[in-house]
C-alpha positions, 0 to 999 in steps of 0.5 A: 765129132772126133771123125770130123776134127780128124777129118778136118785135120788131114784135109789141112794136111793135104792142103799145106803138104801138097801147096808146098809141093806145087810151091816147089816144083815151080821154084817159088819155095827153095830146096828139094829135089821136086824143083822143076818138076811138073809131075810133082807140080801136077800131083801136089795141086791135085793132093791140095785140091783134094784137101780143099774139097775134103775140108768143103764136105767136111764143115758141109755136114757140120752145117747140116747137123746143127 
């Protein structure tokens, strides 16, 4: 139970982390030096998509163990 509120965690984690980082690469959010850049835009929806993915596994199996 703990691994999976872990787990639950980073993928909440990587989902704020690299929204914000795709949020300011494409200036929608003020600040940094990530702003328009498109790798850093590139990397923080790949890190957000796998923070989704992650948390779909994550409440798959807690599906399946009730």
């Amino acid at each position: 139970m703990l691994g999976r509120l872990l787990a639950v965690a980073a993928a909440l984690v990587m989902l704020l982390i690299g929204g914000r980082w795709t949020a300011q690469a494409q200036g929608w959010v003020d600040g940094g030096a990530r702003e328009g850049s498109q790798s850093i835009a590139t990397i923080g929806a790949i890190v957000a998509g796998l923070g989704v993915a992650l948390l779909i596994v994550v409440v798959q199996g807690m599906r399946r163990d009730r």
